[in-house]
C-alpha positions as CSV (number, residue, x, y, z in Angstrom):
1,X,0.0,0.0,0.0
2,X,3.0,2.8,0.8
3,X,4.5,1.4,-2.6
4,X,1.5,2.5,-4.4
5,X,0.7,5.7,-2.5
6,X,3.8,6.9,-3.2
7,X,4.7,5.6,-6.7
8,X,1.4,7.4,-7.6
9,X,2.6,10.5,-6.5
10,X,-0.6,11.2,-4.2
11,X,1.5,12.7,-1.5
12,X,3.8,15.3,-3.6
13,X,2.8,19.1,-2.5
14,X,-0.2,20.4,-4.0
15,X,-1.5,17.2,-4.3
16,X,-2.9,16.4,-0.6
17,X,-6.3,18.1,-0.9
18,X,-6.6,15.7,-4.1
19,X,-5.9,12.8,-2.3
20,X,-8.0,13.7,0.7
21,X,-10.9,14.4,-1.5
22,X,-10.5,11.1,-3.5
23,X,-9.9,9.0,-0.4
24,X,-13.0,10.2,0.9
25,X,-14.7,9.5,-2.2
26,X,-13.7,5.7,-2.2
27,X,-14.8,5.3,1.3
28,X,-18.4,6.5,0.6
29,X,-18.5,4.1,-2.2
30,X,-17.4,1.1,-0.2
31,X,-20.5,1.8,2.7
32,X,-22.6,2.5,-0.6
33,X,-21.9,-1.0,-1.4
34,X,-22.5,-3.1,1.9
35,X,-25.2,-1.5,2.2
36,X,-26.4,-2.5,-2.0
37,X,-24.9,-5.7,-1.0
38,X,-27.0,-6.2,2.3
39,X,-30.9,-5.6,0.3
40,X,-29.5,-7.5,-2.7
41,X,-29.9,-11.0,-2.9
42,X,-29.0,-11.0,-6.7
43,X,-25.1,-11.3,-7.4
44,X,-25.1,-10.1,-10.5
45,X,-27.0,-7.3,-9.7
46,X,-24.1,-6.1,-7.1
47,X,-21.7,-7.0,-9.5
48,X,-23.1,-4.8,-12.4
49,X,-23.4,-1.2,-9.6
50,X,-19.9,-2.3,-8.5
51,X,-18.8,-2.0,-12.2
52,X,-20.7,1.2,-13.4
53,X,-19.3,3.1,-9.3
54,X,-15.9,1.8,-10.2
55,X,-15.8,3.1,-13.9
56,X,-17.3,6.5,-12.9
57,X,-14.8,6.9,-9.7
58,X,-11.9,6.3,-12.1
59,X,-13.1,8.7,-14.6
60,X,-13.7,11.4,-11.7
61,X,-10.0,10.5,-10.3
62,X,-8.7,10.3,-13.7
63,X,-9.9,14.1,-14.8
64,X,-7.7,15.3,-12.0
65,X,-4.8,14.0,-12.6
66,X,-2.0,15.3,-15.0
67,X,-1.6,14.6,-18.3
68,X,1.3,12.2,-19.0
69,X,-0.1,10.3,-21.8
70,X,0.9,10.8,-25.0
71,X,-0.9,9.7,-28.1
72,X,-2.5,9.9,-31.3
73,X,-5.4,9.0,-32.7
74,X,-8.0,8.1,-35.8
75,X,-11.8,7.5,-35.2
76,X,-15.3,8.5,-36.5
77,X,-16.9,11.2,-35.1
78,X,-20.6,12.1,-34.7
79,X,-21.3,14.8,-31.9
80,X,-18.5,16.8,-30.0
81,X,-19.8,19.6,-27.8
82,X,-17.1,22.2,-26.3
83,X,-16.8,25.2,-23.7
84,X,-12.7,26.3,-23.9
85,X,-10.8,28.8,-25.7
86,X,-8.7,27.5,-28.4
87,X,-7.0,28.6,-31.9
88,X,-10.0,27.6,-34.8
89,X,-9.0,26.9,-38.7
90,X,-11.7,26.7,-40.9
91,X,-12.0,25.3,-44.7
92,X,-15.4,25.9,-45.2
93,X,-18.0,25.0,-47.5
94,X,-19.9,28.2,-46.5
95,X,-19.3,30.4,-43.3
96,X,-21.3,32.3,-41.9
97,X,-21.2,34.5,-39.0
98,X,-22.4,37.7,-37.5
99,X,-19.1,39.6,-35.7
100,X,-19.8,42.5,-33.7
101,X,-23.1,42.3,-35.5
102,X,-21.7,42.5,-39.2
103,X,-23.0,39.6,-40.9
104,X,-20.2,37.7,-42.7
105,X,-20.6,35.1,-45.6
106,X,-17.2,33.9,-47.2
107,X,-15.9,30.2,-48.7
108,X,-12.2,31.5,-47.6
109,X,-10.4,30.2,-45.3
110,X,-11.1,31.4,-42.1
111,X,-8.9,31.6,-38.7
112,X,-9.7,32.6,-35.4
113,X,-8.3,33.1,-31.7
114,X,-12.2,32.4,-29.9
115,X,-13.2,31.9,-26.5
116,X,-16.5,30.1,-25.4
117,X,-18.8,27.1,-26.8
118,X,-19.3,24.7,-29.9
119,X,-20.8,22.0,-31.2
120,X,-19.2,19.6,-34.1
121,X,-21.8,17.5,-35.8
122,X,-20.8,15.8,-38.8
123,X,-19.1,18.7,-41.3
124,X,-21.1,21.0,-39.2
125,X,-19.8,23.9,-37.0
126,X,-21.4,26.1,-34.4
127,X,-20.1,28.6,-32.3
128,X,-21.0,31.3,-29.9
129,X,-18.1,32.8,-28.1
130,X,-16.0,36.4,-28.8
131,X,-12.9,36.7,-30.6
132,X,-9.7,39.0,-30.2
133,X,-8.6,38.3,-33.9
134,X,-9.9,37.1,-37.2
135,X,-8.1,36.2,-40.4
136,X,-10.1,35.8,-43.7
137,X,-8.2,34.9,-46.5
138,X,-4.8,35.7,-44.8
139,X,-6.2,39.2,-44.4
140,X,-5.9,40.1,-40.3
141,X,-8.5,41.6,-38.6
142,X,-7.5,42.8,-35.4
143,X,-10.9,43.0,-32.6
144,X,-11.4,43.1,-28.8
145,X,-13.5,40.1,-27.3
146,X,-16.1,40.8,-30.8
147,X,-18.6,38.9,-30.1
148,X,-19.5,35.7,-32.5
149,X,-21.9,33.7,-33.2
150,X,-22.0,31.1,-36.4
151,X,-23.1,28.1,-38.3
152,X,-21.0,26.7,-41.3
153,X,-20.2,23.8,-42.7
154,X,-16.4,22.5,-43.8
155,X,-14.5,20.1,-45.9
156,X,-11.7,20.4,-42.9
157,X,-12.1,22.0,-39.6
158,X,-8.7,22.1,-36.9
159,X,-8.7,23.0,-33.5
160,X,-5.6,23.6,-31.9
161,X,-5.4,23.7,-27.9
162,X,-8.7,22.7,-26.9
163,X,-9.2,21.0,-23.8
164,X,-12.4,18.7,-22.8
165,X,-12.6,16.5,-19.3
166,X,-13.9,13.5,-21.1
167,X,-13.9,12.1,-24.8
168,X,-16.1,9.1,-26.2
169,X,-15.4,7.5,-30.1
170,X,-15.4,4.5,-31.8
171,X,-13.9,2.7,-34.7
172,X,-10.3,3.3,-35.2
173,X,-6.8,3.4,-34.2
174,X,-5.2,4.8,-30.9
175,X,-1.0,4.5,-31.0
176,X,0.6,5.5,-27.3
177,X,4.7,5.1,-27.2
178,X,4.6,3.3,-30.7
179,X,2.4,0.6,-30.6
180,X,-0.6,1.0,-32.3
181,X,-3.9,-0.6,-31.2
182,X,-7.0,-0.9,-33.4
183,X,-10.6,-0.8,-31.4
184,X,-13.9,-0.9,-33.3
185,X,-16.6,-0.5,-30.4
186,X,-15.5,2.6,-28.2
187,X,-12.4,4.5,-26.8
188,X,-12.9,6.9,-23.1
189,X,-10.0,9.6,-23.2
190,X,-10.1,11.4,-19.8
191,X,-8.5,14.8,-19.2
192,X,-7.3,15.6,-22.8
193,X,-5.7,18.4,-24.5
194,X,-4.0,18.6,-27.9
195,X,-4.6,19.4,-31.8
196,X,-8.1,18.0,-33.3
197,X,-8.3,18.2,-37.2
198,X,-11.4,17.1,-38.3
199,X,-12.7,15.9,-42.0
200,X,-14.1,12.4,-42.8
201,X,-12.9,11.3,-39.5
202,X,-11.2,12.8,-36.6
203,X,-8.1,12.9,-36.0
204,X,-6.2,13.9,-32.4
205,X,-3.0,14.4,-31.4
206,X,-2.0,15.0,-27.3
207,X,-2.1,14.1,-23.8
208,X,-4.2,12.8,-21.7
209,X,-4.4,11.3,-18.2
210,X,-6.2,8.6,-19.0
211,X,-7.0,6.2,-21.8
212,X,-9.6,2.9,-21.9
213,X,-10.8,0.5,-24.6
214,X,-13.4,-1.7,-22.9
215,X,-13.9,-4.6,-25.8
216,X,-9.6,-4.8,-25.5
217,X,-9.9,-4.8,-21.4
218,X,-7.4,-2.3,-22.1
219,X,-6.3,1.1,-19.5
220,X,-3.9,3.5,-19.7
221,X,-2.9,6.1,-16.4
């Protein structure tokens, strides 16, 4: 037990409110479960509320943690929501936008510091957030915190620096220190930052703290 506690890094400084918070955690689940385990005659019905507290702890514990995972990845795709500021490049079909209230219709290339929320769905883009700086056909326009709201639609859309607390695909290919590993039912990335570029699929390159591919009984933290 001091072997793991330590090699885990649970009692460096900074960490301690962490681990108190986590420890506390696991103890509430344990009395959660004698008492399931105490009205619940049916094993497998113990076994199954075990299973979904346990993978819900570890994605809780998991989102705190730093990221020291390194990977890249290739998947589909179907609906990816967002709330982070990150650095946007668009190849668009059409874009459209209204900017500090100026409507704005273009089939350039767009680029874009922005700040605030969006929605991927298929080659579809949404966004509602301000921006500090806009680039439309490699023409800068400098703005402060403009606010913008759009919908377009892209043959390639990258997003550099954006950070979400929990990612869920499926069908593709996840490589970590070389090794390449192939999954066709679902991957969970916890805690992930890095450059998305999406197009027919999606692909990601970053960190993460932590990395699971149920149908290979497969995690990595």
């Amino acid at each position: 037990m001091q072997y793991w506690l330590y090699s885990h890094n649970l009692f460096k400084p900074g960490k301690y409110n962490l681990f108190m918070f986590n420890w506390k955690l696991i103890v509430t689940v344990i009395i959660l479960l004698g008492i399931v385990a105490l009205v619940t005659s049916t094993q497998t019905s113990v076994q199954d509320f075990f299973s979904s507290v346990t993978d819900r702890l570890f994605s809780i514990i998991g989102s705190s943690e730093e990221r020291n995972i390194s990977f890249s990845l290739v998947a589909e795709y179907s609906n990816i929501s967002f709330k982070d500021s990150a650095n946007i490049t668009i190849e668009p079909i059409l874009f459209s936008a209204d900017i500090r209230y100026i409507n704005i219709r273009t089939s350039d290339t767009i680029a874009m510091d922005f700040s605030g929320s969006g929605e991927i769905y298929g080659n579809s883009l949404r966004l509602d957030g301000v921006t500090d700086n806009i680039e439309i056909a490699n023409s800068s326009i400098a703005l402060n915190k403009a606010s913008v709201i759009s919908n377009c639609t892209f043959n390639s859309l990258v997003i550099e620096g954006l950070e979400l607390k929990e990612l869920l695909l499926t069908d593709g290919s996840l490589i970590v220190k070389g090794t390449e590993t192939r999954f066709s039912d679902s991957i969970e990335i916890y805690n992930l930052e890095g450059r998305f570029e999406f197009s027919d699929k999606l692909k990601i390159e970053g960190l993460a703290s932590r990395i699971a591919i149920p149908e290979a009984d497969m995690v990595i933290d």
